[in-house]
C-alpha positions as CSV (number, residue, x, y, z in Angstrom):
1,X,7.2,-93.2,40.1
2,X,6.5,-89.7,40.6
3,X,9.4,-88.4,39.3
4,X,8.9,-90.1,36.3
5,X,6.1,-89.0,35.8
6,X,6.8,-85.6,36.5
7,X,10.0,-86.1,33.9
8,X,7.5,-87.0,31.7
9,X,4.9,-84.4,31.7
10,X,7.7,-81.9,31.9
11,X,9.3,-83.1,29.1
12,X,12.7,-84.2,30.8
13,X,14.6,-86.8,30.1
14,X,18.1,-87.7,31.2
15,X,21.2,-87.9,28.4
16,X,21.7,-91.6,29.2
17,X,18.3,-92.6,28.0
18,X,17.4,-92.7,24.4
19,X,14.5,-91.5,23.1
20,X,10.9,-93.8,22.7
21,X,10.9,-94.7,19.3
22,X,7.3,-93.7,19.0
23,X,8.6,-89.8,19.7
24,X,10.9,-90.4,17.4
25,X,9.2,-91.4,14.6
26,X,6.8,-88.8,15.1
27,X,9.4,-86.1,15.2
28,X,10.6,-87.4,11.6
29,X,7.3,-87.2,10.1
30,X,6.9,-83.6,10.9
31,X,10.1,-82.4,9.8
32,X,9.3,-84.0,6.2
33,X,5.9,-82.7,5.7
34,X,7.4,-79.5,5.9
35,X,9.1,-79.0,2.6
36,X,7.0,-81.2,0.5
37,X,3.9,-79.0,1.1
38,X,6.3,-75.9,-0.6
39,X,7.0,-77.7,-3.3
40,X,3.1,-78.8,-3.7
41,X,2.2,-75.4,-3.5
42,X,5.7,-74.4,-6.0
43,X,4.3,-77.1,-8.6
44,X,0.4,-75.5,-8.5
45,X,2.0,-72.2,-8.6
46,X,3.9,-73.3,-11.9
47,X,1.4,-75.3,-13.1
48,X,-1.2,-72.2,-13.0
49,X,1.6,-70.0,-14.6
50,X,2.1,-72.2,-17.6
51,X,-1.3,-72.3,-18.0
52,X,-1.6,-68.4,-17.8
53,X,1.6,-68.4,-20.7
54,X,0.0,-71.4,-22.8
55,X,-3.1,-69.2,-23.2
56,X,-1.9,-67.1,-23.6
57,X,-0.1,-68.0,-26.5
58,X,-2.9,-70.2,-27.9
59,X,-5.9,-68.1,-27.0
60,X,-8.4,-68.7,-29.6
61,X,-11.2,-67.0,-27.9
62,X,-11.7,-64.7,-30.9
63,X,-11.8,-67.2,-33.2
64,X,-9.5,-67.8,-36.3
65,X,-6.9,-65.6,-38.4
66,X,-6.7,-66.8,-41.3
67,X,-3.1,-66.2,-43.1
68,X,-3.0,-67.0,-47.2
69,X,-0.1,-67.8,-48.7
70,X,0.6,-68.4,-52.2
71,X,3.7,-70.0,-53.6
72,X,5.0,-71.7,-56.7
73,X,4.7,-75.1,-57.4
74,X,7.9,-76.5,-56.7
75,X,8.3,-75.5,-53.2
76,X,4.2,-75.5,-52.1
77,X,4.1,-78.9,-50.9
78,X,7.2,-78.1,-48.1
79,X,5.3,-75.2,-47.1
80,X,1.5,-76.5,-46.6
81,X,3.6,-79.0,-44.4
82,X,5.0,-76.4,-42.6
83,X,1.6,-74.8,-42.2
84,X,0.1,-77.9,-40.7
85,X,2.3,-78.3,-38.6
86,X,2.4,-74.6,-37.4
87,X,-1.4,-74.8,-37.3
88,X,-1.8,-77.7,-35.1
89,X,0.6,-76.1,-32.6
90,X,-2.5,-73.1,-32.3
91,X,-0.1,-69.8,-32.4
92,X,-2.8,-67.0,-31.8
93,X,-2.5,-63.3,-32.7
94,X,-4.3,-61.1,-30.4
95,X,-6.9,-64.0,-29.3
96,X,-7.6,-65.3,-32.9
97,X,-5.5,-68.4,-33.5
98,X,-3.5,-68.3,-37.0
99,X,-5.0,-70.3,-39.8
100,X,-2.0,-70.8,-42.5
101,X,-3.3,-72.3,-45.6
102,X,-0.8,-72.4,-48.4
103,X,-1.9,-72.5,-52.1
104,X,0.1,-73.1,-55.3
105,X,0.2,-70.6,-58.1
106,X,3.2,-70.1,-60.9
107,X,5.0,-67.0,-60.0
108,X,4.4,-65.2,-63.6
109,X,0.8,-65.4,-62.8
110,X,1.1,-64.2,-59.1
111,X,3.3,-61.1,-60.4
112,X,0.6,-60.1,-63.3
113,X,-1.8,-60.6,-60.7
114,X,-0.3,-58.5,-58.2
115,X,0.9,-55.6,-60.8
116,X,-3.2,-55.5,-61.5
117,X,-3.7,-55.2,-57.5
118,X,-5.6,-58.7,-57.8
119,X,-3.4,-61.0,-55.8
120,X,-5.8,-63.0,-53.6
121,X,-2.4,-63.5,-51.4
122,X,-1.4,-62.1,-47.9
123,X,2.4,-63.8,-48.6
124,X,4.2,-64.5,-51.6
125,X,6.7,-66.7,-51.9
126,X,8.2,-66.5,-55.3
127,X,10.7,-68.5,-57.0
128,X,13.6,-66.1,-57.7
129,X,14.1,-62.9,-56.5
130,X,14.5,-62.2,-60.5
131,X,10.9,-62.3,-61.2
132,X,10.6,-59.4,-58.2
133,X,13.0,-57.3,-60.0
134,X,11.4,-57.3,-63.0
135,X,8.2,-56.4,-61.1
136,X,9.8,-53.9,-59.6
137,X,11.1,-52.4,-62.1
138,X,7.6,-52.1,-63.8
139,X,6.6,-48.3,-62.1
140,X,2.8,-49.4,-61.2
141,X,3.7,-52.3,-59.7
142,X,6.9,-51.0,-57.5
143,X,4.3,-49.1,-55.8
144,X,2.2,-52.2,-54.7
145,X,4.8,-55.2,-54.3
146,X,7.3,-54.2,-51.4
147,X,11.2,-55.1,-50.6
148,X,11.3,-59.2,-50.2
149,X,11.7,-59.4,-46.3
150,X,13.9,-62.8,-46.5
151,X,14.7,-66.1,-48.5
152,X,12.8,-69.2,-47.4
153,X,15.5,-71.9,-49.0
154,X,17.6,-72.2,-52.1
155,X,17.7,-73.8,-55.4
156,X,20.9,-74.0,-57.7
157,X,20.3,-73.3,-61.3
158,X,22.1,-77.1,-63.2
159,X,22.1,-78.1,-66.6
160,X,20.5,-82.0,-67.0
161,X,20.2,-85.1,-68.8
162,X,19.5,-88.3,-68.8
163,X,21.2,-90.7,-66.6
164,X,21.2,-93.1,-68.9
165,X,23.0,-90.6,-71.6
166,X,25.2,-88.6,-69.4
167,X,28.1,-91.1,-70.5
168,X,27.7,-89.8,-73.7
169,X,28.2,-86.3,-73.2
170,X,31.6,-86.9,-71.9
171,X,33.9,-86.2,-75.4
172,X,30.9,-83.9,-76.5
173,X,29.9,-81.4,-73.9
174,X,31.9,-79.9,-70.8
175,X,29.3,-79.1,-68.5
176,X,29.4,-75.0,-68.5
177,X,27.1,-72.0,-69.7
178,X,29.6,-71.4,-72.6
179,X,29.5,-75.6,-73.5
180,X,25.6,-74.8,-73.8
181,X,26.1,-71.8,-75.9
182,X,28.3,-73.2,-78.5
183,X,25.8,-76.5,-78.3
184,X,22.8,-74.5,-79.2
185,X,24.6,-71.9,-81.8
186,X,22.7,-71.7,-84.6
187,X,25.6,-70.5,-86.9
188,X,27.8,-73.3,-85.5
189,X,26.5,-76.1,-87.2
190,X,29.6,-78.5,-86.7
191,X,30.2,-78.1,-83.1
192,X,29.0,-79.7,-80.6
193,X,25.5,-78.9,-81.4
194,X,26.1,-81.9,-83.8
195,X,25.9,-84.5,-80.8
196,X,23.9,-82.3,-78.3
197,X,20.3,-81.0,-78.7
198,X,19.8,-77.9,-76.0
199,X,16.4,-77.7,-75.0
200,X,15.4,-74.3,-72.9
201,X,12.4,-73.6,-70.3
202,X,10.8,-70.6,-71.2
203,X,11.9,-67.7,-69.7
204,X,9.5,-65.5,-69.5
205,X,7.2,-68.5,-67.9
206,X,9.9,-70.1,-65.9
207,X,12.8,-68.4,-63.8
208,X,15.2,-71.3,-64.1
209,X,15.0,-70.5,-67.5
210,X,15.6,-67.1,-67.0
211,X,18.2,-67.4,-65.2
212,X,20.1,-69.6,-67.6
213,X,19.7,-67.2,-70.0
214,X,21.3,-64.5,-67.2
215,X,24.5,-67.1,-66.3
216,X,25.2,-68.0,-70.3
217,X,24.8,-64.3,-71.3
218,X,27.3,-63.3,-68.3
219,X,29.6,-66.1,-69.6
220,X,29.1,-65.1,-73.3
221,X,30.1,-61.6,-72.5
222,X,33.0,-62.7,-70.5
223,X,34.4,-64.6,-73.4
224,X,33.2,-61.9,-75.9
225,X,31.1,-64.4,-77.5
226,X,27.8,-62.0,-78.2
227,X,27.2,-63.8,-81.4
228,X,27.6,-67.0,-80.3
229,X,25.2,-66.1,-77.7
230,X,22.4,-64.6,-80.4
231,X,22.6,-67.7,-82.4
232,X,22.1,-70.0,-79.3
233,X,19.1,-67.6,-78.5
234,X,17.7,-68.1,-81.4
235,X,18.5,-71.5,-81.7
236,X,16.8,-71.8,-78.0
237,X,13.8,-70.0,-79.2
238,X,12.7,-72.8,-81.1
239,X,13.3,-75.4,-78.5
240,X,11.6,-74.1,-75.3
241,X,9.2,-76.3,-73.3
242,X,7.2,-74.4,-70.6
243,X,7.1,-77.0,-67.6
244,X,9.5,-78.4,-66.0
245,X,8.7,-81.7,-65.4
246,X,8.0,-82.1,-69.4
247,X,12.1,-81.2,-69.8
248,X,12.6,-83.8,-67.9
249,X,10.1,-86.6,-69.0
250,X,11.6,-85.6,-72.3
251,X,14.8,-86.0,-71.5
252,X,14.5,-90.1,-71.1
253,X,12.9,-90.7,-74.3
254,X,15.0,-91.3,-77.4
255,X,14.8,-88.8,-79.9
256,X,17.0,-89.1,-82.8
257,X,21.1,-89.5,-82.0
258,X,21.5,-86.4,-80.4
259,X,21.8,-86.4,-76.7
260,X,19.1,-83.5,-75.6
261,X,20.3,-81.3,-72.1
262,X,18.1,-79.2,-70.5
263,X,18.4,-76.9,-67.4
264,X,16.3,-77.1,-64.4
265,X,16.7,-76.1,-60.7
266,X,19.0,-78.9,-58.4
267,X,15.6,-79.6,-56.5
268,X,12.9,-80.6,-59.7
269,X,15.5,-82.9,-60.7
270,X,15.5,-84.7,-57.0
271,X,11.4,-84.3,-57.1
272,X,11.6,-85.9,-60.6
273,X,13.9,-88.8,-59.5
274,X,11.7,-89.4,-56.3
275,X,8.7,-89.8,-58.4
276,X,9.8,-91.7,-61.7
277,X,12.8,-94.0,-60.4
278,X,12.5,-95.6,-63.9
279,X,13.5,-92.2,-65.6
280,X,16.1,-90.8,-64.1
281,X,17.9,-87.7,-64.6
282,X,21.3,-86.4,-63.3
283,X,22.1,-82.6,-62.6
284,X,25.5,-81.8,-64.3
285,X,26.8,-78.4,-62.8
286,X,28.6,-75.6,-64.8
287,X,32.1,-75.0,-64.5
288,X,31.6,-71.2,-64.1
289,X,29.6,-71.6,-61.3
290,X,25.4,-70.8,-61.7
291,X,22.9,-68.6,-60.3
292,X,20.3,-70.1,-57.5
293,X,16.2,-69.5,-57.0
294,X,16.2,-68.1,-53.7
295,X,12.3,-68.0,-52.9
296,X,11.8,-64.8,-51.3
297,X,9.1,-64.1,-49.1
298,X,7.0,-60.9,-49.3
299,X,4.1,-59.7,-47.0
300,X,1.6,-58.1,-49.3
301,X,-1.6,-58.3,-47.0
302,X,-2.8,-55.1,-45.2
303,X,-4.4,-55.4,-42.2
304,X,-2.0,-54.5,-39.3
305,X,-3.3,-58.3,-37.5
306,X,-2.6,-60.4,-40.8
307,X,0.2,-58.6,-41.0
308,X,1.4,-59.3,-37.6
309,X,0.8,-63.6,-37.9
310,X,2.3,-63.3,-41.9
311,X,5.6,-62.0,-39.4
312,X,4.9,-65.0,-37.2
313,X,5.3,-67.5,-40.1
314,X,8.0,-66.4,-41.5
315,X,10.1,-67.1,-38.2
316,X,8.6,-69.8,-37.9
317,X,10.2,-70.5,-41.8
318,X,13.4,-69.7,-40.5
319,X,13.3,-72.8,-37.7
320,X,15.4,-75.6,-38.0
321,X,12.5,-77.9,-38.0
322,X,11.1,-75.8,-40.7
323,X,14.4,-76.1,-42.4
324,X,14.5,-80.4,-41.9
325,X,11.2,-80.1,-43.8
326,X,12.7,-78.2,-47.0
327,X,15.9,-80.0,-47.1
328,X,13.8,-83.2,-46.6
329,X,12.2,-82.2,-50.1
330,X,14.9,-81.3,-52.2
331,X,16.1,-78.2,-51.1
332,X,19.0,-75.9,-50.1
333,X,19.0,-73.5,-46.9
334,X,18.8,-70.3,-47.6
335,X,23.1,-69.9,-47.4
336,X,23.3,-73.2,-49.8
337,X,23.5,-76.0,-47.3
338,X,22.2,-79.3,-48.6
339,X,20.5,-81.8,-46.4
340,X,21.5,-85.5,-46.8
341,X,18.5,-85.8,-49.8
342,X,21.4,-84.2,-51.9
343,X,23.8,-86.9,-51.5
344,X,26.7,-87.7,-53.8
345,X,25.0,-91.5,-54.1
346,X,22.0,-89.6,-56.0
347,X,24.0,-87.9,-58.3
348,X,24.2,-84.9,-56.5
349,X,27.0,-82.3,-55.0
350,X,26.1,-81.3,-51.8
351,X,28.8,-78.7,-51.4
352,X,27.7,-75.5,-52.2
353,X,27.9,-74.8,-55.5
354,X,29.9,-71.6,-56.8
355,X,27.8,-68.5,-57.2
356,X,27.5,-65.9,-60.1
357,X,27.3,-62.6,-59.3
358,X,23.4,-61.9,-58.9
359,X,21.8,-59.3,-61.4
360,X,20.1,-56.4,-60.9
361,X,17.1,-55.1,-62.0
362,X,18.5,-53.5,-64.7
363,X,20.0,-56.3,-66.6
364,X,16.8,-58.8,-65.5
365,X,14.7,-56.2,-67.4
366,X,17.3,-56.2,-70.6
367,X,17.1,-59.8,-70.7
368,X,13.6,-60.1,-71.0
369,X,14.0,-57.5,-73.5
370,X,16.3,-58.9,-75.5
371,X,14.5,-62.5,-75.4
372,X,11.3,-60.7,-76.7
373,X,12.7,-58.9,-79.2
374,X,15.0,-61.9,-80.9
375,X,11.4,-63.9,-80.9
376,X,9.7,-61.6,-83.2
377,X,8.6,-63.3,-85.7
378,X,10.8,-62.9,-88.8
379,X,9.2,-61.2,-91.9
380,X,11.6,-61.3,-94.9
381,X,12.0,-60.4,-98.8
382,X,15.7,-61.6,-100.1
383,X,16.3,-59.8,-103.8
384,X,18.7,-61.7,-105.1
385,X,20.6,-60.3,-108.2
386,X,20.6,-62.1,-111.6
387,X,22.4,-59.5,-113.4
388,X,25.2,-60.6,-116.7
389,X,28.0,-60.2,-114.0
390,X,26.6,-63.0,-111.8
391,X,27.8,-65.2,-114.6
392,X,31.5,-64.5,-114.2
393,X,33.7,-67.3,-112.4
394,X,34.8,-66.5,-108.5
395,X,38.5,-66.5,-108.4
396,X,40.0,-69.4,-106.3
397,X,36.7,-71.4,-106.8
398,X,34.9,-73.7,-109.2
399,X,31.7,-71.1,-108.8
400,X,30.2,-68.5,-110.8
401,X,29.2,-65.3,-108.8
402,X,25.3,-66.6,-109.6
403,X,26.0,-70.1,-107.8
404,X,28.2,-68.5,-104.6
405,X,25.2,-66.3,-104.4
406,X,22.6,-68.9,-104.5
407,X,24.6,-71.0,-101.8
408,X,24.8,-68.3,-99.6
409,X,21.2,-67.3,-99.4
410,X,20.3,-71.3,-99.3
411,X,22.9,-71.4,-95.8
412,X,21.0,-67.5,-95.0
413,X,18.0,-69.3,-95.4
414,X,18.8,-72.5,-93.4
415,X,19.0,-70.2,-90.0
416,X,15.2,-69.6,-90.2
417,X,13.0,-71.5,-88.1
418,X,9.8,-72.7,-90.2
419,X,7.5,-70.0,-89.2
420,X,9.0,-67.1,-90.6
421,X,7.7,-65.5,-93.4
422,X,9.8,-65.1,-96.4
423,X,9.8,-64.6,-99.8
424,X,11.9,-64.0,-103.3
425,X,12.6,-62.0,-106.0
426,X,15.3,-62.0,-108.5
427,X,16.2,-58.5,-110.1
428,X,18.6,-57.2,-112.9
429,X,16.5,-55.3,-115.6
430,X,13.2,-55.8,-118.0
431,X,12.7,-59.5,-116.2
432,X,8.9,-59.5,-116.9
433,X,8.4,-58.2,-120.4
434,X,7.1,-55.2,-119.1
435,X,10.0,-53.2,-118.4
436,X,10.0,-54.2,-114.4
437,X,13.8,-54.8,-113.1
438,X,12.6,-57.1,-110.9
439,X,10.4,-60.3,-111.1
440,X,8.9,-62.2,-108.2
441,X,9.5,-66.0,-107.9
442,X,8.1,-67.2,-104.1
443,X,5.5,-64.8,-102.4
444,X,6.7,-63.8,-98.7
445,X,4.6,-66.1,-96.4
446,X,5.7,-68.8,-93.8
447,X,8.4,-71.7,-94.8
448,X,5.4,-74.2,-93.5
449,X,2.9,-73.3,-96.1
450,X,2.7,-74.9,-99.2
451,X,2.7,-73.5,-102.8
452,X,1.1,-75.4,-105.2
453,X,1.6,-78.4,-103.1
454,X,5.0,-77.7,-102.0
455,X,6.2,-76.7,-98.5
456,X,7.3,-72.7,-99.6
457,X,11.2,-73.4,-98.2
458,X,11.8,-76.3,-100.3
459,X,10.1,-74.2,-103.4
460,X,12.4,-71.3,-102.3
461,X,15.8,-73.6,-102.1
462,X,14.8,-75.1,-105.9
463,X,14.3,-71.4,-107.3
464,X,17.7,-71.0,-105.9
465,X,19.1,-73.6,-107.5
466,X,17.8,-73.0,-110.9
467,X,18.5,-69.2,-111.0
468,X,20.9,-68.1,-113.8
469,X,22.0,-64.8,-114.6
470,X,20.4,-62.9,-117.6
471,X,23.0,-62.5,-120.2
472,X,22.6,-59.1,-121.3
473,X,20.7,-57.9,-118.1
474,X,21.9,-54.7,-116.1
475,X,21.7,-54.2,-112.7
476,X,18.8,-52.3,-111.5
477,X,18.7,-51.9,-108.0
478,X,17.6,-49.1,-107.0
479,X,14.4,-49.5,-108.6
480,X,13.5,-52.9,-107.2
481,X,14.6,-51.7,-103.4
482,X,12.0,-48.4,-103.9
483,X,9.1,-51.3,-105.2
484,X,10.4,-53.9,-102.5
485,X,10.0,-51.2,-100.0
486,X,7.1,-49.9,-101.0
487,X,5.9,-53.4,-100.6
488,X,7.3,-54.3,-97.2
489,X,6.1,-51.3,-95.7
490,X,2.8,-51.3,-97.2
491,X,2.0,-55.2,-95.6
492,X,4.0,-54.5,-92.8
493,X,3.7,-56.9,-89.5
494,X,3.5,-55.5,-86.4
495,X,4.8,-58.6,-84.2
496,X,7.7,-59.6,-86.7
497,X,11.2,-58.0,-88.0
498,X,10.6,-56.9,-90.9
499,X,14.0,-57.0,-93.2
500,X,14.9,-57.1,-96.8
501,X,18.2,-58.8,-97.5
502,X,19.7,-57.4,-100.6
503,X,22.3,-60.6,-102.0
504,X,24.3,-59.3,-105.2
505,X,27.7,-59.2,-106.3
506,X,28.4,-54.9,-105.7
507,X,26.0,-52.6,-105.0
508,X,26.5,-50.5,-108.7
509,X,22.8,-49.4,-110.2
510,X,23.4,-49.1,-113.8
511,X,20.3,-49.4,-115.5
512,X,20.5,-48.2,-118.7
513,X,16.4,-46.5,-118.8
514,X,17.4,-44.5,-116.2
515,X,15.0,-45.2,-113.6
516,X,15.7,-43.9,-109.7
517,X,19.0,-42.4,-109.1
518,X,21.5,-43.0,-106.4
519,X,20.3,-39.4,-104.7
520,X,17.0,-40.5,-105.3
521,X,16.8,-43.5,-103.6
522,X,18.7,-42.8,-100.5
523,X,16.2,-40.1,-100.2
524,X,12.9,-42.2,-100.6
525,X,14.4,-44.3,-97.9
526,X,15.1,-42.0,-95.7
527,X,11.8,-40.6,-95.6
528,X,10.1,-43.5,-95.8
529,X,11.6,-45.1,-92.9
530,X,9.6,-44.9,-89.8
531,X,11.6,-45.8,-86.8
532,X,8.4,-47.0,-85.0
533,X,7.2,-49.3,-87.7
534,X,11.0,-49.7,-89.4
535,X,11.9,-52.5,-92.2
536,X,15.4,-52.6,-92.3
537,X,17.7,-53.1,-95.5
538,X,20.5,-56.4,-94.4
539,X,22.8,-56.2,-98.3
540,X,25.5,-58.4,-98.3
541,X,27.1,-58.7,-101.5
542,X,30.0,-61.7,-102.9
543,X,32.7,-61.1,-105.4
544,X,36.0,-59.6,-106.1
545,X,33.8,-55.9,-107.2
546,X,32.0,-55.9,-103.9
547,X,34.3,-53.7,-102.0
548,X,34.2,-50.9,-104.5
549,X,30.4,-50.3,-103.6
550,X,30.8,-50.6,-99.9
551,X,30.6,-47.3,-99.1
552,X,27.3,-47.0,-101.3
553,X,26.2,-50.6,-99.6
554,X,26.6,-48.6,-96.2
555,X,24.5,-45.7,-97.0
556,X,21.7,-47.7,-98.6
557,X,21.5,-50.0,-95.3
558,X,21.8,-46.9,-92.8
559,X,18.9,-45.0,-94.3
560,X,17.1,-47.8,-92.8
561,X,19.0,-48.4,-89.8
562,X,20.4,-51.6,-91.3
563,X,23.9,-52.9,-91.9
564,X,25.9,-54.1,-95.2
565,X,28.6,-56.7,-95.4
566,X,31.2,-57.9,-97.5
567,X,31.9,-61.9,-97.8
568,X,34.8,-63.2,-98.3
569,X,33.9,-66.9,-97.8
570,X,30.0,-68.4,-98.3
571,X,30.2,-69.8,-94.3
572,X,30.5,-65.9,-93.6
573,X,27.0,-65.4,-94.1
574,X,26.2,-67.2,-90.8
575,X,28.0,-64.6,-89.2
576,X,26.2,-61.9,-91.1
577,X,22.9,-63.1,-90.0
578,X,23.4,-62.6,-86.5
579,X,24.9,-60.1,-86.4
580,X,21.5,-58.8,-88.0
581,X,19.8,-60.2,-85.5
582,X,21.5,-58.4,-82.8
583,X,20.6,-55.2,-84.7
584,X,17.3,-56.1,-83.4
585,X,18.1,-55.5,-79.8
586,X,19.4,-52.0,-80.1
587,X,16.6,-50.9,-83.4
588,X,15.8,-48.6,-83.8
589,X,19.1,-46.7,-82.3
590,X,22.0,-49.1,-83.4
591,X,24.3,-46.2,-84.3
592,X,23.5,-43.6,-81.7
């Protein structure tokens, strides 16, 4: 007994024997507790660290930053998603926790307000990097509006109609830029425009529509179609609709039997089909490829801590999740990737489409110049000679010189929309009894108004048809352009072209009173002319004699900085007319 006991106390225990259970349950116990209290005191260490980092990152101990950001319509809703999203997560900036709140505001009206320094924005996000160039091309406002830092998504550029109509276009229009040009011509009354009514968004509102005007002048240039391109401008002029969604609403009602086409971005019409499933619309995309709206982002705010969370936001911008929420409304990446809201079963293509070369500055700015100038208002006086000669038969024709004149001025006058202003007179020599060469039949003032109860372009087209020649009258021309320009520069309007268009069969002056010479005219229009308040001479004359007074017809015209023209075929005249009105984009400098 007392060896086992002694064994005992001292611990001892012989090999043969096992150990008590008790012991060794004891022994495993210990040997357990061991690690589990590290990793307790690991998981508090961790736990206390995350803590440290979350509040770090979401300390809002100094209260709120708020972050403004302004963006166009179209793409506002995706963003102020974004932002709630972003907000709830509680990103702070130097202990003041980032309030994004983002507001909607068209991007013309966000660029006049930032060239004026009155932009209540600390981040743009326009809708094309075009309307940036323009602004910065403007000197004041390059100063103030700073490089875009990134894109935010992507938007193709598509021409649209109806889905209910796009079967028609098939044998009528190819979907391309030039298939809109020739549509839209003005001076191509039996193309396609016969079958297909262009409608345009206004470009100096709208950057789709800007850039439309960009990818069909590219294509126009391309194909050395400039005057096809000026008479679809013009044509366009009088067909522009400033919202979007109205195009589109438009598009679904029946108008006539022409099939109207509009152009858009890829994602309105997606928005549009989302919200009217009874109206839909289908994007059809050129076949030259098409520019996009890239919505570039610009920090404009200036305090260094706005500054600092505007930087936050737009990585944030650049997430994928971000990203799922902008394809999820219609839009592209920024690098043209579509999400599966772009599917083929929508009437989209979700490959990326081609791209046009994107324009620079330079050429956004000559666009909007050129759009601005070709919608002046047109202010016009035709003299339209009545002389004995007009009464002599065109060779090859069943027309006197007096009715191929009338024609052409009635097809001249045709290319007018109905708020120019123009007028009539008829000159050869003592018309009025009183010794005047010239004699005035419709007063210049707009087609619209009425003259003794008669719209003034229907009163215009009867005059035309009722002129006759006077039998034994002469031709005196150079006094009736001195009076007519005398006249046109006296009531001259500043936010029109002014033009007189001189129609006669050769530009000879032989009145037999004398009257202003040859010399003496050229040199009352020459100094008369004022480049900065100019009213051009268009003279286009008809008839075998015509090309023995070109040279004269030149230097009449070029006093003025105009342009003469000979026709050989009454259809010409379409051609003559724009080319006029391209005159306008390079007035008052057309020939160097």
């Amino acid at each position: 007994m007392g060896r086992h006991r002694t064994d005992e106390f001292d611990g001892g225990y012989q090999a043969q024997q096992p150990a008590p259970r008790r012991r060794a349950a004891g022994g495993g116990r210990g040997r357990v507790l061991v690690p589990l209290a590290g990793a307790v005191a690991l998981a508090v260490l961790l736990g206390v660290a995350a803590f440290v980092i979350f509040n770090r990152d979401h300390d809002c101990s100094g209260g709120k930053l708020p972050l403004r950001v302004v963006a166009t319509p179209d793409i506002q809703p995706a963003l102020n998603k974004i932002a709630g999203n972003y907000n709830k997560a509680l990103h702070s900036i130097d202990s003041r926790c980032v309030e994004v709140t983002v507001a909607k505001e068209s991007a013309a009206r966000t660029a006049n307000e930032l060239a004026a320094g009155k932009a209540d924005a600390d981040v743009w996000v326009a809708d094309s990097s075009l309307v940036v160039a323009r602004l910065r091309g403007e000197p004041a406002a390059a100063a103030a509006l700073p490089e875009p830092s990134g894109s935010v998504a992507n938007s193709p550029v598509v021409l649209v109609t109806a889905k209910s109509a796009a079967s028609k276009l098939a044998g009528s229009l190819k979907p391309s830029w030039a298939g809109m040009i020739a549509a839209a011509n003005v001076a191509n009354p039996d193309g396609p425009g016969k079958k297909v009514r262009v409608l345009a968004l206004d470009p100096q509102k709208n950057s789709a529509g800007m850039a439309a005007l960009l990818a069909a002048a590219g294509s126009a240039k391309q194909a050395g179609q400039n005057k096809a391109l000026v008479g679809a401008l013009k044509e366009l002029s009088g067909q522009l609709v400033s919202d979007p969604n109205a195009m589109l609403a438009s598009l679904t009602v029946k108008s006539g039997s022409r099939v109207p086409v509009g152009v858009t971005t890829e994602q309105t019409v997606y928005s549009h089909n989302t919200k009217k499933p009874d109206a839909q619309v289908v994007p059809l995309y050129p076949a030259e490829g098409t520019l996009s709206l890239d919505y570039p982002i610009m920090i404009v705010a200036k305090d260094p801590g706005v500054r600092k969370a505007a930087s936050a936001f737009q990585q944030e911008l650049a997430t994928e999740s971000a990203r799922k929420v902008l394809r999820g409304q219609g839009f592209r990446t920024p690098d043209g990737k579509a999400g599966d809201t772009l599917s083929k079963e929508k009437g989209f293509n979700p490959a990326t489409p081609e791209a046009l070369p994107a324009p620079d500055a330079k050429t956004v700015a000559s666009m909007a110049q050129t759009w601005s100038r070709l919608n002046l208002g047109t202010r016009m006086l035709s003299l339209i000679d009545v002389s004995g000669t007009m009464a002599l038969p065109v060779p090859g024709t069943n027309m006197t010189r007096m009715q191929a004149i009338s024609k052409i001025a009635s097809e001249g006058l045709g290319l007018f929309p109905a708020d120019s202003e123009i007028g009539q007179w008829a000159f050869s020599t003592h018309l009025n009894g009183q010794g005047k060469d010239w004699i005035e039949n419709v007063s210049v003032g707009p087609l619209s108004e009425t003259v003794d109860g008669v719209l003034r372009k229907e009163t215009m087209v009867r005059k035309l048809a009722t002129l006759q020649p006077k039998a034994t009258g002469d031709t005196g021309l150079n006094d009736t352009i001195k009076a007519a320009y005398t006249e046109m520069t006296k009531t001259y309007a500043e936010d029109k072209i002014n033009t007189i268009v001189i129609l006669t069969d050769g530009a000879g002056n032989d009145d037999p009173d004398g009257g202003v010479s040859d010399a003496q005219i050229l040199s009352f229009l020459k100094k008369t002319y004022n480049p900065k308040r100019p009213v051009s001479i268009l003279l286009i004359a008809f008839g075998p004699d015509a090309p023995k007074g070109k040279q004269r017809m030149d230097a009449l015209a070029r006093a003025t900085g105009g342009e003469a023209y000979i026709a050989k075929d009454i259809l010409q005249v379409r051609d003559f007319f724009l080319q006029g009105m391209e005159r306008r984009l390079c007035a008052p400098k057309c020939d160097g």
